[in-house]
C-alpha positions in Angstrom: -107.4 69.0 -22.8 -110.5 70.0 -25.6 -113.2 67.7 -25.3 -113.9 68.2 -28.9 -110.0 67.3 -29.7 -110.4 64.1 -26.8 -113.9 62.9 -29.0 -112.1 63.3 -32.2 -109.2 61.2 -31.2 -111.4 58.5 -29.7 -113.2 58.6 -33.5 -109.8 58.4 -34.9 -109.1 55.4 -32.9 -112.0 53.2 -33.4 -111.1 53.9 -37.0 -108.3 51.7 -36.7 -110.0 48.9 -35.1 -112.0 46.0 -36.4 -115.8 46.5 -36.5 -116.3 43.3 -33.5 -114.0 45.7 -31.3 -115.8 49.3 -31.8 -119.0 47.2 -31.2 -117.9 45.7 -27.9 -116.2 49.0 -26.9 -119.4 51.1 -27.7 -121.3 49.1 -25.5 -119.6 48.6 -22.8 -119.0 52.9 -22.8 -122.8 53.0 -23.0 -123.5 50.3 -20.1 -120.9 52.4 -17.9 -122.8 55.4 -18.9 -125.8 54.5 -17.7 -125.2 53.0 -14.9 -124.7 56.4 -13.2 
């Protein structure tokens, strides 16, 4: 699978989402992130 293609379906996802939810999602994604 493209990465590219994978990011622009996430984007495309979060676009259908309320704002509370991409919030909460983002930084969860960033806290798993950088905990490595």
């Amino acid at each position: 699978m493209n990465q590219k293609w994978f990011i622009e379906a996430e984007i495309e996802r979060f676009h259908q989402l309320p704002e509370g939810t991409i919030i909460l999602i983002a930084t969860r994604k960033i806290l798993n992130f950088t905990r490595h």
